[in-house]
HTML snippet that shows the backbone in 3Dmol.js (N, CA, C, O; Angstrom):
<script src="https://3Dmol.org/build/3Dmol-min.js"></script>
<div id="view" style="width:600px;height:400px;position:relative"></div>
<script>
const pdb = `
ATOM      1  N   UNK A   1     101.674 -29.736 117.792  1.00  0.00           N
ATOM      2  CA  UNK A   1     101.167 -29.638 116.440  1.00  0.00           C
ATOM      3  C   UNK A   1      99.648 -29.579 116.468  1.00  0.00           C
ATOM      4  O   UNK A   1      99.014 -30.292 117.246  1.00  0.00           O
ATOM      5  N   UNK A   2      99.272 -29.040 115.931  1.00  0.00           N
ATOM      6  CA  UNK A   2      97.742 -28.399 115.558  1.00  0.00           C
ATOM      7  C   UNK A   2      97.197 -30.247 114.879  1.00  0.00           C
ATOM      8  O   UNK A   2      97.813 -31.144 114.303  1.00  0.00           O
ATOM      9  N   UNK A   3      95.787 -30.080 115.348  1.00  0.00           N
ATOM     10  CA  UNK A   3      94.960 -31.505 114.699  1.00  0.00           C
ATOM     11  C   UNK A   3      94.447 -30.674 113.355  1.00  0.00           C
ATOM     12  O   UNK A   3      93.835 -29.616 113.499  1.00  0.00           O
ATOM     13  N   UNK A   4      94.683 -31.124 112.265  1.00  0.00           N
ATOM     14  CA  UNK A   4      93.915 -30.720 111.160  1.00  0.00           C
ATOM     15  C   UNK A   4      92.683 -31.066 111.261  1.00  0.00           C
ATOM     16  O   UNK A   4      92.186 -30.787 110.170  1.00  0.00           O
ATOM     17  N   UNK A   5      91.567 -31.699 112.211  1.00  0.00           N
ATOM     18  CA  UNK A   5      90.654 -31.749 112.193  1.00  0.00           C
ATOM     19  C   UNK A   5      89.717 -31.105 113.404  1.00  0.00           C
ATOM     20  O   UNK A   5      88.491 -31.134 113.300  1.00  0.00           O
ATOM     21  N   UNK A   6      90.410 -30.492 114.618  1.00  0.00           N
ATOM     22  CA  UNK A   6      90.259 -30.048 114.611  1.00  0.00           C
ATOM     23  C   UNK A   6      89.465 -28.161 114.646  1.00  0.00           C
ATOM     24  O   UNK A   6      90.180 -27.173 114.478  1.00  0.00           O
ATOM     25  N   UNK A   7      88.195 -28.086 114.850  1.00  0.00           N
ATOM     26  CA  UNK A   7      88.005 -26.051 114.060  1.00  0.00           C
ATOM     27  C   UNK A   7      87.888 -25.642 115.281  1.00  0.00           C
ATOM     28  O   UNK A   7      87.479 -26.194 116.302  1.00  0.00           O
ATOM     29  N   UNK A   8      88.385 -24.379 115.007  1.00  0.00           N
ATOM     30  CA  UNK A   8      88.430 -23.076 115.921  1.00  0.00           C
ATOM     31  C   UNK A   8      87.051 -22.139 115.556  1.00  0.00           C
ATOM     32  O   UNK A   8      86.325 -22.097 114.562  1.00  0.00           O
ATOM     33  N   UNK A   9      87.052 -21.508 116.679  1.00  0.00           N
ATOM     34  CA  UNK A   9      85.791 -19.904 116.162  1.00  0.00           C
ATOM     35  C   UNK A   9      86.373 -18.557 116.219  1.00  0.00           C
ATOM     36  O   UNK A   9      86.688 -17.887 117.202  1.00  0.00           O
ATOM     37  N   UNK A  10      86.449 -18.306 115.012  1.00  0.00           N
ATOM     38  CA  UNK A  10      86.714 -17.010 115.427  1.00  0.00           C
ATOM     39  C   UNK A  10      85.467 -16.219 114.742  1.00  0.00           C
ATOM     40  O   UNK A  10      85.009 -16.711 113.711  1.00  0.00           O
ATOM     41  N   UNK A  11      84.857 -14.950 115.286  1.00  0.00           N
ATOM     42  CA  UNK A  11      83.777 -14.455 115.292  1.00  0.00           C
ATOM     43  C   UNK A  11      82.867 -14.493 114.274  1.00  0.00           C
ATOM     44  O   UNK A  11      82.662 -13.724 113.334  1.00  0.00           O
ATOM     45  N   UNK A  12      82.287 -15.656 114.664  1.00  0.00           N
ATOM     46  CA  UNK A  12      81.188 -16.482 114.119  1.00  0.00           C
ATOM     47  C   UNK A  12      81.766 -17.188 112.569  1.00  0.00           C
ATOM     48  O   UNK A  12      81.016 -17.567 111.670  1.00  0.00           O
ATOM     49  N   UNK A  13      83.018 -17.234 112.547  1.00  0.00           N
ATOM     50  CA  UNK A  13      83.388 -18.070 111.276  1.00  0.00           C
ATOM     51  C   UNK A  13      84.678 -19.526 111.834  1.00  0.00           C
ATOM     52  O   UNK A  13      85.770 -19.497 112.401  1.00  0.00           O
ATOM     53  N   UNK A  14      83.724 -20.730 111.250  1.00  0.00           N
ATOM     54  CA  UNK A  14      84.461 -21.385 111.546  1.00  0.00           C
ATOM     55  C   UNK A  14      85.553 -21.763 110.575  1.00  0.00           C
ATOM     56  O   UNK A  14      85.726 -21.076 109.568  1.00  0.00           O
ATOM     57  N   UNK A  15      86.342 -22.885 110.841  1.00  0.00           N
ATOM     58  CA  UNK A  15      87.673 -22.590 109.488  1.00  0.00           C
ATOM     59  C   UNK A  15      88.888 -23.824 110.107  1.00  0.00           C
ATOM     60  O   UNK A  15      89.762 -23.104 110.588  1.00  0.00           O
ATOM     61  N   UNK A  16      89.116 -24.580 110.212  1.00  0.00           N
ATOM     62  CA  UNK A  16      89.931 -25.588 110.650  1.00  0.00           C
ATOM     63  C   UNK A  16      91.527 -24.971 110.179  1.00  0.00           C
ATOM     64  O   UNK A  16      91.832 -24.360 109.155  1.00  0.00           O
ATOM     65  N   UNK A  17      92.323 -25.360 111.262  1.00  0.00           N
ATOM     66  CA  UNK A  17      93.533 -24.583 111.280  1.00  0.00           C
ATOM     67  C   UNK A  17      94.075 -25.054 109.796  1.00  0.00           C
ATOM     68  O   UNK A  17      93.896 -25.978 109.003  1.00  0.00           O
ATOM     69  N   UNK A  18      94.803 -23.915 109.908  1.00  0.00           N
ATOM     70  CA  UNK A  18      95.751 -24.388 108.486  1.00  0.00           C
ATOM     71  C   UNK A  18      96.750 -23.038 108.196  1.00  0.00           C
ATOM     72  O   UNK A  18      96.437 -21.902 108.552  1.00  0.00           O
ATOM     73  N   UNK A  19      98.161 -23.417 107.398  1.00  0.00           N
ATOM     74  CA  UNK A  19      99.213 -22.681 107.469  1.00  0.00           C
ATOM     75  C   UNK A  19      99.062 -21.794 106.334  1.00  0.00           C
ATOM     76  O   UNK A  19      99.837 -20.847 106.197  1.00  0.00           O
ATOM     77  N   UNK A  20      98.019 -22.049 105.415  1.00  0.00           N
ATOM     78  CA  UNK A  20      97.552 -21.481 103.852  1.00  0.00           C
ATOM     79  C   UNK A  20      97.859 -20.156 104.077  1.00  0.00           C
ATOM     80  O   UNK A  20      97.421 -19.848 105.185  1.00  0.00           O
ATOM     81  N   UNK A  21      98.221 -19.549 103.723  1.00  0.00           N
ATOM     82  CA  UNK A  21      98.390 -17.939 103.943  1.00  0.00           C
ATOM     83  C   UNK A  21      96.574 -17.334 103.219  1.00  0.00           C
ATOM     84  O   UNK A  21      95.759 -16.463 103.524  1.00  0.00           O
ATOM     85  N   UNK A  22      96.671 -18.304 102.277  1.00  0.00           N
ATOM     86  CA  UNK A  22      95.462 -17.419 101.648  1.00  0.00           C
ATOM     87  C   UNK A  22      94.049 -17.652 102.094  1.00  0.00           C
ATOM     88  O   UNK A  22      93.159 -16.890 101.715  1.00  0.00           O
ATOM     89  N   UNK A  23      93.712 -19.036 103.164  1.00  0.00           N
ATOM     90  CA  UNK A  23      92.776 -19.044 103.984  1.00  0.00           C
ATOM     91  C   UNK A  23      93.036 -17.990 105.117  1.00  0.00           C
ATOM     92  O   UNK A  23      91.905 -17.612 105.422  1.00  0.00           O
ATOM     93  N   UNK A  24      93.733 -17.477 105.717  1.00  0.00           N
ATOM     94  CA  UNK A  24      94.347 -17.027 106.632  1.00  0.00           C
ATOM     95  C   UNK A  24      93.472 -15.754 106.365  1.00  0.00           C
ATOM     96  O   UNK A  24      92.780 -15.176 107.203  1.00  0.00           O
ATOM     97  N   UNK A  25      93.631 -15.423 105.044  1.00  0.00           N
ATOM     98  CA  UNK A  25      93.891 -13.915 104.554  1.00  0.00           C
ATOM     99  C   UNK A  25      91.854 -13.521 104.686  1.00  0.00           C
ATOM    100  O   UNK A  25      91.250 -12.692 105.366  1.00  0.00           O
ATOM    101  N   UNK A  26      91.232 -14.843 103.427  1.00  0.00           N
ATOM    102  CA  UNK A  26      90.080 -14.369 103.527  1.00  0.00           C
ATOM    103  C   UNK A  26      89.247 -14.271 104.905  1.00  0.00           C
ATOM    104  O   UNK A  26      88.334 -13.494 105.181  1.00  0.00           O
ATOM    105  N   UNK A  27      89.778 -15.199 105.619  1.00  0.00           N
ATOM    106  CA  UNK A  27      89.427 -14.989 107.112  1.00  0.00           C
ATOM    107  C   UNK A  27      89.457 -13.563 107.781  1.00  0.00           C
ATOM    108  O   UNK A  27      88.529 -12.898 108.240  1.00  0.00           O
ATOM    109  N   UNK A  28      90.463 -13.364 107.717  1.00  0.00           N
ATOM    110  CA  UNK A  28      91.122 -11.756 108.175  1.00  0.00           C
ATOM    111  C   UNK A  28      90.165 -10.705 107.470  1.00  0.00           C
ATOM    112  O   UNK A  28      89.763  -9.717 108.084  1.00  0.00           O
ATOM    113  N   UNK A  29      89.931 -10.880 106.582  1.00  0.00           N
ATOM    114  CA  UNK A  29      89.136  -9.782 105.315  1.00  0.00           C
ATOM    115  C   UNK A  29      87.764 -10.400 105.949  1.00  0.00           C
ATOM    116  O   UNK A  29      87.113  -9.392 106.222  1.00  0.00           O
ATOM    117  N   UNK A  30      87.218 -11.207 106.213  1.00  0.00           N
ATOM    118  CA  UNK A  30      85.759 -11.521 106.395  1.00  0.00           C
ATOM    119  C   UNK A  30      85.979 -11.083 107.508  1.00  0.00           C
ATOM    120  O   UNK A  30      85.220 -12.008 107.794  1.00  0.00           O
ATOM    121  N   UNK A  31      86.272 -10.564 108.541  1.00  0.00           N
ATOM    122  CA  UNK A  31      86.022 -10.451 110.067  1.00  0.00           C
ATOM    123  C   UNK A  31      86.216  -9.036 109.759  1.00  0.00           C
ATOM    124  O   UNK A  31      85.235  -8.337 110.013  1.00  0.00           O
ATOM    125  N   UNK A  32      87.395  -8.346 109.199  1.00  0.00           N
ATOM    126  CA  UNK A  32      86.984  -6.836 108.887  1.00  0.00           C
ATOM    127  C   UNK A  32      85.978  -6.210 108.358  1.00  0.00           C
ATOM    128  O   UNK A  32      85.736  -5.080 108.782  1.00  0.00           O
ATOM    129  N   UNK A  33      85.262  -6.702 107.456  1.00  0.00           N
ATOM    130  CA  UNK A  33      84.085  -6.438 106.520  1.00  0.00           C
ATOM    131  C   UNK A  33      82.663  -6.453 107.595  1.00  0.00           C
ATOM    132  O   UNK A  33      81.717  -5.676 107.724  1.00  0.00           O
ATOM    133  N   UNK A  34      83.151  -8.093 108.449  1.00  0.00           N
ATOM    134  CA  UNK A  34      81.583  -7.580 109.358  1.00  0.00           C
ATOM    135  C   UNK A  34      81.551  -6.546 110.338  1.00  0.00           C
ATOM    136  O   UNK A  34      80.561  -6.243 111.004  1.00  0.00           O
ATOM    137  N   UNK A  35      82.892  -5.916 110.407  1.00  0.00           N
ATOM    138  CA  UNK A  35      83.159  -4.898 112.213  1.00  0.00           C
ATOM    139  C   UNK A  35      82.529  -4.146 111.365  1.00  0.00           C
ATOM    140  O   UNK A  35      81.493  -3.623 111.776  1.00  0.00           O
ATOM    141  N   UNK A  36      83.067  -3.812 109.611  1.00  0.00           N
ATOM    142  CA  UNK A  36      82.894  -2.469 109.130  1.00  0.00           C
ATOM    143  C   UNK A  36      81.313  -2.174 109.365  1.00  0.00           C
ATOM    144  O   UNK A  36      80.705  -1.271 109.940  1.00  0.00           O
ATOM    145  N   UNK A  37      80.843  -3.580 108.519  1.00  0.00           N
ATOM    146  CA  UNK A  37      79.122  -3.281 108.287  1.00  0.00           C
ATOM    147  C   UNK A  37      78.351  -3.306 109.719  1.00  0.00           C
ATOM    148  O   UNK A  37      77.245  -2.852 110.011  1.00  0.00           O
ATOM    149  N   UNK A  38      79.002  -3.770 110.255  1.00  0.00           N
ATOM    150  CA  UNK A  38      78.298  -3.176 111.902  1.00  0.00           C
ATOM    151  C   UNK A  38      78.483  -1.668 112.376  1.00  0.00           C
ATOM    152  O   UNK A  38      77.728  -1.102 113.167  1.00  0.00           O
ATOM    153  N   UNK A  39      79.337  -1.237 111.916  1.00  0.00           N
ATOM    154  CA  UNK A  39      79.746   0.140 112.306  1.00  0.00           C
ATOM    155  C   UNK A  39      79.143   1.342 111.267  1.00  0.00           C
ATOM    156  O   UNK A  39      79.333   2.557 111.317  1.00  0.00           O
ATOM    157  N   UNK A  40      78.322   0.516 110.278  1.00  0.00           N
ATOM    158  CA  UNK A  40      78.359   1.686 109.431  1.00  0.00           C
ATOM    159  C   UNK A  40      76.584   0.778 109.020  1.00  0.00           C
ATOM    160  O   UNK A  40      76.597  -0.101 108.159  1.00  0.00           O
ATOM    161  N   UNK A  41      75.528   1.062 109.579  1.00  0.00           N
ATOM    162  CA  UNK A  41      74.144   0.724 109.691  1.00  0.00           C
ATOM    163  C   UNK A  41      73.935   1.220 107.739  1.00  0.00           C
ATOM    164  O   UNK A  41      73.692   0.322 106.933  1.00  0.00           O
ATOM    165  N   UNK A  42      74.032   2.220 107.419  1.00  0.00           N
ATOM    166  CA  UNK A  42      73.646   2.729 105.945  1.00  0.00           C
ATOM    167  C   UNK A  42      74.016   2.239 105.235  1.00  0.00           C
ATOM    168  O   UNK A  42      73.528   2.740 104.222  1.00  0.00           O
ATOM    169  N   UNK A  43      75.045   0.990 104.800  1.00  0.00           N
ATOM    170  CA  UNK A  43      75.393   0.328 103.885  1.00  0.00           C
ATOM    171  C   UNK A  43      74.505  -0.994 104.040  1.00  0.00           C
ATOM    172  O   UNK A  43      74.223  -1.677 103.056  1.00  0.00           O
ATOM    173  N   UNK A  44      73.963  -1.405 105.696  1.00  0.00           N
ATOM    174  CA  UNK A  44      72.764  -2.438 105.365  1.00  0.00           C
ATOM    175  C   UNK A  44      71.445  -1.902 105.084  1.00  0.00           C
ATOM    176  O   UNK A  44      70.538  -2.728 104.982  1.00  0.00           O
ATOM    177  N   UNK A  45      71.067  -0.206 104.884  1.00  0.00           N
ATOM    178  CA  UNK A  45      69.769   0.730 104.728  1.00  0.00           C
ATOM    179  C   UNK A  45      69.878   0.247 102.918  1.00  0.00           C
ATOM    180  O   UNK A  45      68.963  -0.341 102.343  1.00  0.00           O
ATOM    181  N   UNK A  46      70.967   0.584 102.367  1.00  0.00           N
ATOM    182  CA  UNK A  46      71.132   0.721 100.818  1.00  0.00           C
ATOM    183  C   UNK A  46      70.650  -0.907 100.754  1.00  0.00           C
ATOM    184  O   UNK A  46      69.512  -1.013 100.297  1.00  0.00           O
ATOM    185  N   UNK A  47      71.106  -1.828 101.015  1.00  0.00           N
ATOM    186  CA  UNK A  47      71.278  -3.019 100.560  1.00  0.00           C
ATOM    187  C   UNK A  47      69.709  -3.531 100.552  1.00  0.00           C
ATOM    188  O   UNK A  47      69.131  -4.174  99.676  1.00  0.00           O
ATOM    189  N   UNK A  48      69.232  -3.062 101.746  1.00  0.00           N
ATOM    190  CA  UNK A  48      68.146  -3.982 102.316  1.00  0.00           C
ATOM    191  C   UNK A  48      66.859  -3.398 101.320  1.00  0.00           C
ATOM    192  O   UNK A  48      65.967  -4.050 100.779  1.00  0.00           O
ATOM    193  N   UNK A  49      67.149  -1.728 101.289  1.00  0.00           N
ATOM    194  CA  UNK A  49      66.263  -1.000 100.781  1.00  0.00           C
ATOM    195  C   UNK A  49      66.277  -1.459  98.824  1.00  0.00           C
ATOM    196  O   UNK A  49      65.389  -1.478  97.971  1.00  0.00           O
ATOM    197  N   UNK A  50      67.236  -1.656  98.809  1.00  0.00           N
ATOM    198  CA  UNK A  50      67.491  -2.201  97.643  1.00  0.00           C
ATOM    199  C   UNK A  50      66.385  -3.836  96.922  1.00  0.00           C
ATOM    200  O   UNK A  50      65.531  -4.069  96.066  1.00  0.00           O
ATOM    201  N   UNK A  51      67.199  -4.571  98.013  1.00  0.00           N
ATOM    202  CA  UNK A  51      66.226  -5.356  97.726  1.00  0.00           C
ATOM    203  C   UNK A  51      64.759  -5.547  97.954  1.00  0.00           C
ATOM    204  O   UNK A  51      64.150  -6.236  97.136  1.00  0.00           O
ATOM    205  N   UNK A  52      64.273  -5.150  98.720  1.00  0.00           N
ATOM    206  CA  UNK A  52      62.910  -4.435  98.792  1.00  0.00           C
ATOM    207  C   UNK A  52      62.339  -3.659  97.963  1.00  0.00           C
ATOM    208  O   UNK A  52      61.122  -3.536  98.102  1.00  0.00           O
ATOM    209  N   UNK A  53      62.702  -3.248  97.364  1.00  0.00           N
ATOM    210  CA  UNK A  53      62.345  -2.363  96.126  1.00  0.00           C
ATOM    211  C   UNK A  53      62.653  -3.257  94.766  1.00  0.00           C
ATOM    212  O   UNK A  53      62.048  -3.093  93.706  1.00  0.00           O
ATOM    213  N   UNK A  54      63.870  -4.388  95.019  1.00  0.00           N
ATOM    214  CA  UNK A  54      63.258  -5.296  93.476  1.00  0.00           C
ATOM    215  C   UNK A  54      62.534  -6.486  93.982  1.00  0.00           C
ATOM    216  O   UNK A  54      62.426  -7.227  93.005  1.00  0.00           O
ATOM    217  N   UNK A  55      62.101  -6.927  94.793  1.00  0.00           N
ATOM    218  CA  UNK A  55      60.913  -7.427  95.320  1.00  0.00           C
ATOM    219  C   UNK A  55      59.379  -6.834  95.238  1.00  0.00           C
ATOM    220  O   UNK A  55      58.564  -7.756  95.225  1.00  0.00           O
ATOM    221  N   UNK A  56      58.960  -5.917  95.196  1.00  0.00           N
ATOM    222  CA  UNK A  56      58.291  -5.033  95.298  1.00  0.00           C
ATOM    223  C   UNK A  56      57.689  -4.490  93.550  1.00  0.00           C
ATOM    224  O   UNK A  56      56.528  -4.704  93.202  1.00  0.00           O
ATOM    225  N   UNK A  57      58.437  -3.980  92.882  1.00  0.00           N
ATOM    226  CA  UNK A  57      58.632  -4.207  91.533  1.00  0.00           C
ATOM    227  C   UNK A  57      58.827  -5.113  90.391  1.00  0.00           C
ATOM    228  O   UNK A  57      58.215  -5.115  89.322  1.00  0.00           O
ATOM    229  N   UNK A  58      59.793  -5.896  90.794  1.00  0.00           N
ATOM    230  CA  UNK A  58      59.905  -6.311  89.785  1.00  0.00           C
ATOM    231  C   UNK A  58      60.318  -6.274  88.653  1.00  0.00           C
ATOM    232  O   UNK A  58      59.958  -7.185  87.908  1.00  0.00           O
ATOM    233  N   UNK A  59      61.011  -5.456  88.243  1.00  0.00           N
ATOM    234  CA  UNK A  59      61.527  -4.646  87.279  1.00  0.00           C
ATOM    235  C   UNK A  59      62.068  -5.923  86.703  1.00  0.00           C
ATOM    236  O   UNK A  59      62.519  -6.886  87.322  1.00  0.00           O
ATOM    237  N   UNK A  60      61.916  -5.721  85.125  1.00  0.00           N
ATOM    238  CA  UNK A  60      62.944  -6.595  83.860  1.00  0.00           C
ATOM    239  C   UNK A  60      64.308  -6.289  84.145  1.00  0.00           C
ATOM    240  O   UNK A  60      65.127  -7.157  84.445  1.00  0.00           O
ATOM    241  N   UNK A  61      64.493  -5.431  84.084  1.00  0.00           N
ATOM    242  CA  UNK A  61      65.879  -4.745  83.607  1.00  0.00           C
ATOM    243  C   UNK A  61      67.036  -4.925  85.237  1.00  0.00           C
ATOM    244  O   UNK A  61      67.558  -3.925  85.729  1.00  0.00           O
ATOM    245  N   UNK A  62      67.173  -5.882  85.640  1.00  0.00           N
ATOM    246  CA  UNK A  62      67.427  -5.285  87.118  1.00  0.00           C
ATOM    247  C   UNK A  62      69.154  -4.126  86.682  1.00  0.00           C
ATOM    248  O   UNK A  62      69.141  -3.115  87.384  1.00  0.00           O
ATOM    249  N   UNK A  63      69.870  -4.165  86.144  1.00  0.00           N
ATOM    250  CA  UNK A  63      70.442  -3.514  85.401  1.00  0.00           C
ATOM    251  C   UNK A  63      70.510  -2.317  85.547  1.00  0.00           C
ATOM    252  O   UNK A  63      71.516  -1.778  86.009  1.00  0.00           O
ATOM    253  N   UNK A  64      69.840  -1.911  85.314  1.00  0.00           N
ATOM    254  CA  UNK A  64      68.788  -0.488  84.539  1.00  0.00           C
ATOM    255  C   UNK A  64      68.358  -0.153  86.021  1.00  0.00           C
ATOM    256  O   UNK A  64      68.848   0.750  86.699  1.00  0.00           O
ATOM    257  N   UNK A  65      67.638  -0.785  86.308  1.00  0.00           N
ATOM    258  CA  UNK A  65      66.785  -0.987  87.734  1.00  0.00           C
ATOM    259  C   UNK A  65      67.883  -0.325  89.161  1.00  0.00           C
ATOM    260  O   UNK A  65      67.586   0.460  90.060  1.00  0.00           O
ATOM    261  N   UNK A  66      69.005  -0.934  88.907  1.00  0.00           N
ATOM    262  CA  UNK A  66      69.905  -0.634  89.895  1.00  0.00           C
ATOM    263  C   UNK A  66      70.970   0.475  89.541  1.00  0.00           C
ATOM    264  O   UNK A  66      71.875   0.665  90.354  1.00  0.00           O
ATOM    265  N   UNK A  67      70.918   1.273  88.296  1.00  0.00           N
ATOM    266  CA  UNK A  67      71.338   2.324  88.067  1.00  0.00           C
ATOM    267  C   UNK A  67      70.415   3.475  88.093  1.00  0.00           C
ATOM    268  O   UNK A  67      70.909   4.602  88.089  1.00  0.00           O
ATOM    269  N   UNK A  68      69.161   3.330  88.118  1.00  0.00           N
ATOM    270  CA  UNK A  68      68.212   4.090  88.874  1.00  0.00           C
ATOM    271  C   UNK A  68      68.238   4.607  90.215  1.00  0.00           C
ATOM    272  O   UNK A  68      68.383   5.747  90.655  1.00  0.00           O
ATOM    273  N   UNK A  69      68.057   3.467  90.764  1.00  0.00           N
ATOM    274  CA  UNK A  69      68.396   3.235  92.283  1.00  0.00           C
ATOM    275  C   UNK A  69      68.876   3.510  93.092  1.00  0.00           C
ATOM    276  O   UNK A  69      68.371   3.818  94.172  1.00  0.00           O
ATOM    277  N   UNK A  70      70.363   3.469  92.714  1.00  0.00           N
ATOM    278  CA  UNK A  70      71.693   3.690  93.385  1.00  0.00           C
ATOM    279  C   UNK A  70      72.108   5.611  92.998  1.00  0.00           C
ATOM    280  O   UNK A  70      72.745   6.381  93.718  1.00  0.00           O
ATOM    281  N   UNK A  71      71.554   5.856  91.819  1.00  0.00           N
ATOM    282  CA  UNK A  71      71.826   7.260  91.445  1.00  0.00           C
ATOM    283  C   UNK A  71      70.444   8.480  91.723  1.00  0.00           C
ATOM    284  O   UNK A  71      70.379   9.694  91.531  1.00  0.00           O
ATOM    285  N   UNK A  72      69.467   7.476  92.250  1.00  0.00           N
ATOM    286  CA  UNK A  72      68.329   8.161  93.097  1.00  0.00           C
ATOM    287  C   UNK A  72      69.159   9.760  93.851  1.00  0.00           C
ATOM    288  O   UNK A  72      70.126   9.694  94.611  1.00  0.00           O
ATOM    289  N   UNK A  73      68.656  10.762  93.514  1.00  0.00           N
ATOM    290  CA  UNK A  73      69.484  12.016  94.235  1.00  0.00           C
ATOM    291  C   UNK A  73      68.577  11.969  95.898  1.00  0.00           C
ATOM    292  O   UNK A  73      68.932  12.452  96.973  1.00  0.00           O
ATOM    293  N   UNK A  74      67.421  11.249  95.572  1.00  0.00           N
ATOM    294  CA  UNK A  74      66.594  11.548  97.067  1.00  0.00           C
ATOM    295  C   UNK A  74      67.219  10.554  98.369  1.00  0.00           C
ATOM    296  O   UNK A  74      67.018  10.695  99.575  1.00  0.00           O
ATOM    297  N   UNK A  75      68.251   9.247  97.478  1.00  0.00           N
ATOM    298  CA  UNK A  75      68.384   8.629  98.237  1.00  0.00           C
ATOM    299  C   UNK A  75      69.372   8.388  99.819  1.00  0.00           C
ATOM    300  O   UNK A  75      69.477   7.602 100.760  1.00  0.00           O
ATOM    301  N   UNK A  76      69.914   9.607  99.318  1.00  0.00           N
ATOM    302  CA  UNK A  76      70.633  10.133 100.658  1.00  0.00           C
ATOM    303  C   UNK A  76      69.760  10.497 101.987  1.00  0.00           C
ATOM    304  O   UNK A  76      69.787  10.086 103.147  1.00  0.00           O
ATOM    305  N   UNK A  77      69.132  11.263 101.426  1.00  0.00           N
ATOM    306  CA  UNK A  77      67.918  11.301 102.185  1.00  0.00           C
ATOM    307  C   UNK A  77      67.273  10.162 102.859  1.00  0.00           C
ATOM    308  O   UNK A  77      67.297   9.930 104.068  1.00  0.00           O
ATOM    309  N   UNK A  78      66.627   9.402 101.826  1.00  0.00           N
ATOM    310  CA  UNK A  78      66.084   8.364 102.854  1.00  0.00           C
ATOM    311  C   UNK A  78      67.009   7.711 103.854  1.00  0.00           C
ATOM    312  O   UNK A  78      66.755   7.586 105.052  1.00  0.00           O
ATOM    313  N   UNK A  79      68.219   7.266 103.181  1.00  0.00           N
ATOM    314  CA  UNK A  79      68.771   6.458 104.383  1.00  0.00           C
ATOM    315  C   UNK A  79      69.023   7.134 105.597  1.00  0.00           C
ATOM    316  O   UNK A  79      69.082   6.595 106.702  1.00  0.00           O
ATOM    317  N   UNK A  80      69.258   9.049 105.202  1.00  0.00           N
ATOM    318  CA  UNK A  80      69.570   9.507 106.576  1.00  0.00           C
ATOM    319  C   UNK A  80      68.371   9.384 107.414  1.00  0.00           C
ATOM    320  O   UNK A  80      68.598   9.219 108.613  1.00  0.00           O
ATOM    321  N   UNK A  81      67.212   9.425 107.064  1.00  0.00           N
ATOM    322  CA  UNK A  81      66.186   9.417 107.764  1.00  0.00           C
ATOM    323  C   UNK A  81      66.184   8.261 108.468  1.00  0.00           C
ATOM    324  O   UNK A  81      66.234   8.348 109.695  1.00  0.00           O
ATOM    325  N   UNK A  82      66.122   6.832 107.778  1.00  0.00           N
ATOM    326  CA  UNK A  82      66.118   5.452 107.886  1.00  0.00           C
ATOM    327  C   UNK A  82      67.279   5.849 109.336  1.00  0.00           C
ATOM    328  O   UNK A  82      66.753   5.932 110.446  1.00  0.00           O
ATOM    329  N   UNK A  83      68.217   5.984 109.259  1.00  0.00           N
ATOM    330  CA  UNK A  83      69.340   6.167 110.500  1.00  0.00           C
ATOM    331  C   UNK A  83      68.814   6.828 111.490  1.00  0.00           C
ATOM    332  O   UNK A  83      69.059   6.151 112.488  1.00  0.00           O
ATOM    333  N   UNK A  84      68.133   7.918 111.846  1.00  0.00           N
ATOM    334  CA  UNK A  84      67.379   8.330 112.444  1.00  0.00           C
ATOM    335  C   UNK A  84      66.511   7.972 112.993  1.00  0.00           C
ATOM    336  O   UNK A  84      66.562   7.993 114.223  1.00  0.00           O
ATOM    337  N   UNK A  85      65.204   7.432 112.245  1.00  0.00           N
ATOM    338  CA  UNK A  85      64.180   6.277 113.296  1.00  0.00           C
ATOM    339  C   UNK A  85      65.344   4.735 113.431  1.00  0.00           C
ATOM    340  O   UNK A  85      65.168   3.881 114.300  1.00  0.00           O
ATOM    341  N   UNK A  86      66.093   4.690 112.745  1.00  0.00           N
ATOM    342  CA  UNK A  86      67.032   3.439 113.539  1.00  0.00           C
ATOM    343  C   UNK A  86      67.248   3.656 115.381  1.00  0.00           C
ATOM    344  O   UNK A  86      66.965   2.959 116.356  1.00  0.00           O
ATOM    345  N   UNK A  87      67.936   5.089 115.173  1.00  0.00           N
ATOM    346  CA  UNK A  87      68.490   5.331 116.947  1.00  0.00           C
ATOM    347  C   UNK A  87      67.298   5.804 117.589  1.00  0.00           C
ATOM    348  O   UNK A  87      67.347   5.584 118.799  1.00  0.00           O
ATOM    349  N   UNK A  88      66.082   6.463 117.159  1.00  0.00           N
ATOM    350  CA  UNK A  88      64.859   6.590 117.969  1.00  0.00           C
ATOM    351  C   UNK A  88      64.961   4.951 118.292  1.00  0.00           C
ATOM    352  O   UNK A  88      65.360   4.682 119.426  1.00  0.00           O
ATOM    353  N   UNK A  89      64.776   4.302 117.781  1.00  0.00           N
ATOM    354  CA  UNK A  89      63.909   2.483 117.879  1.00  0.00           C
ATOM    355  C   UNK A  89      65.075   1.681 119.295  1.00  0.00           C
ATOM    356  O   UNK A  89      64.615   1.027 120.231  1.00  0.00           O
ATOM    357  N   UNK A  90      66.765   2.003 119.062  1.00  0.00           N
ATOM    358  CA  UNK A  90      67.462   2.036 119.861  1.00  0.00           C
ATOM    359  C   UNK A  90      67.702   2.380 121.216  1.00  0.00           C
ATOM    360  O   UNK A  90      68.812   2.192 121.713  1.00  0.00           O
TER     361      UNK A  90
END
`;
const viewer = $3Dmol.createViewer("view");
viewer.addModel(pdb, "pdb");
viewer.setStyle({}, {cartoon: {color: "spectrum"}});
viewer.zoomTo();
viewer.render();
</script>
């Protein structure tokens, strides 16, 4: 029998055993989410670039601010670029 006290590691999340199906689950979903965002660099370009830009500004509206932002037509662009000096720097 398992010590309920117990924790295991599994990649970089700790979590003390348990039969919960639904701890089980967000576990499972948090360890997929970080392979994804490791595998896919442009979803931390959007995020990071994101917040850097409402740091930077300041904007009232963040709202407003982030429907700007996100619907930027140039912004494909930057991140492909951003990916680019990423693997030069690599």
């Amino acid at each position: 029998s398992e010590d309920i006290c117990s924790a295991q590691r599994i990649d970089s999340i700790t979590f003390l055993p348990s039969s919960d199906f639904h701890l089980k689950w967000k576990i499972q979903t948090r360890i997929a989410n970080e392979k994804y965002l490791r595998t896919h660099k442009e979803v931390e370009w959007l995020i990071s670039g994101f917040f850097r830009e409402i740091f930077l500004k300041r904007p009232d509206n963040i709202l407003e601010f982030a429907a700007d932002y996100f619907t930027d037509p140039r912004l494909p662009s930057k991140i492909h670029m951003q990916l680019i000096k990423d693997k030069k720097v690599a």
